[in-house]
N, C-alpha and C positions, 0 to 999 in steps of 0.2 A: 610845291608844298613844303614849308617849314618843318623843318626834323622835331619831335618833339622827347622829353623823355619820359621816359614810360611811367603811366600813374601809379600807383603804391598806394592801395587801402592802412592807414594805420591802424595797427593793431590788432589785423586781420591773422598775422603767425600767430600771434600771442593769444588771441580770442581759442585759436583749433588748438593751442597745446594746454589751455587752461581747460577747453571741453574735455579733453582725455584725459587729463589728469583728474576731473572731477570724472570722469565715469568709471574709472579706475578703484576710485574710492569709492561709488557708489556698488560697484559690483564684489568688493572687499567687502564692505560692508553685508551684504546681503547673503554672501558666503558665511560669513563669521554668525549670522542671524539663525542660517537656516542648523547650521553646527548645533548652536546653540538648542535649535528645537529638538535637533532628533536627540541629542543626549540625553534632553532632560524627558525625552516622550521614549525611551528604549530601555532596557530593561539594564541592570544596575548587576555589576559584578557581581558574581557568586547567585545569581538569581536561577530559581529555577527555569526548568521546558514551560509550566505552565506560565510563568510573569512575562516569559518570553512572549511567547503566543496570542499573549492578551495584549503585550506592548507593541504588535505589530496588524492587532484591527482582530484578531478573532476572539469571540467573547469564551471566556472559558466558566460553561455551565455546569450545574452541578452536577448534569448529567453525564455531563464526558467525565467530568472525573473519578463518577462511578463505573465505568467502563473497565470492565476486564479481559484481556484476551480469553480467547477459548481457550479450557483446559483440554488437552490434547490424552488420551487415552490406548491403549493398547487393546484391541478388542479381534481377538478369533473369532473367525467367520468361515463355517462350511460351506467351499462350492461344491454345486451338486454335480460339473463335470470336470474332472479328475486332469484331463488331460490340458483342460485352459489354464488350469493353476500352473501348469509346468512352462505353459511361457509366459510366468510372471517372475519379476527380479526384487531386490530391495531396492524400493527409491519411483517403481511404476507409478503410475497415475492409473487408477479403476474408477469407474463405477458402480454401485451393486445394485441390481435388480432384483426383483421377489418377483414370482412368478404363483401364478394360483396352483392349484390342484389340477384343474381343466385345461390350464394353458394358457387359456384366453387371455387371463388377465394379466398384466406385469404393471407395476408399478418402481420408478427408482427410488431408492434405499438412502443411496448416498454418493453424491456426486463428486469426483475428483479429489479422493481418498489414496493418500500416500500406502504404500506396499511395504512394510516395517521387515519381514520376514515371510519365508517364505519352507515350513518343515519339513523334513524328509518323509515321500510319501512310503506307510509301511506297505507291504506285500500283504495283497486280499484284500485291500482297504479301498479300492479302486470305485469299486461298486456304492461304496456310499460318500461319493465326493472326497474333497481333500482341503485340511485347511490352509487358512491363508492369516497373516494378522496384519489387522490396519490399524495405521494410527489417525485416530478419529476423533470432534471432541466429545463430549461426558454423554451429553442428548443424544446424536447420532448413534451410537454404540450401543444404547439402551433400544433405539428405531433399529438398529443390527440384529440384535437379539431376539427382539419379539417376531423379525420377519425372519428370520432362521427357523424359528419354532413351531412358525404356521405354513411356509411355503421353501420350494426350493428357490436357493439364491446363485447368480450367476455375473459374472462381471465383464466389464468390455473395458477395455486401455482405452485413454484417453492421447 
């Protein structure tokens, strides 16, 4: 058999570096595009939380903007046993219970109510509970009071 020399597609290198160099630019190109979109769809120096918010897909309604945290209060609250107040600290987690007349009935007050303070119980004062102050917001404190006034109140740590 006759030696032969080896065939040579022409222009077969040049074809695969011409591919990658367009693909190169193609994928330049589509970088520099998508740059392009989020800048112009992202929210602009100096902008507020909410242009933010809106520039990233959540509609800012006129409701959220009416939204206020809860105003946080200071509200004394008699427990009716003396001795559960003293393993309370500043900074506990309670919740308050109201309790009927009969016993029966208990319903919760207020759920997962910070422990603000905590006053020195006086001598002879033992007998009619001891207080305790939570920070609670404006409503809750107001549902504090009225259940204080009609039932005894008592708390369990969370």
């Amino acid at each position: 058999m006759p030696h032969f020399a080896p065939v040579r597609v022409r222009g077969g290198c040049h074809r695969l570096r011409r591919l990658v160099r367009h693909r190169r630019r193609a994928v330049a190109a589509g970088l520099a595009v998508t740059a392009a979109a989020l800048v112009a769809a992202g929210p602009h120096p100096g902008a507020g939380v909410q242009d933010a918010q809106r520039a990233r897909g959540h509609p800012a309604t006129d409701q959220a903007r009416k939204r206020h945290p809860a105003e946080l209060v200071a509200a004394p609250v008699r427990i009716a046993d003396a001795a559960t107040v003293r393993l309370l600290g500043p900074g506990d987690r309670v919740d308050v219970i109201a309790a009927g007349d009969g016993g029966t009935e208990a319903s919760v007050v207020a759920r997962g109510v910070r422990v603000t303070e905590v006053p020195e119980l006086l001598e002879g004062t033992a007998e009619g509970g001891a207080l305790v102050v939570l920070s609670v917001p404006r409503a809750t404190a107001h549902r504090l009071v009225g259940a204080g006034a009609t039932a005894r109140l008592a708390v369990t740590l969370c």
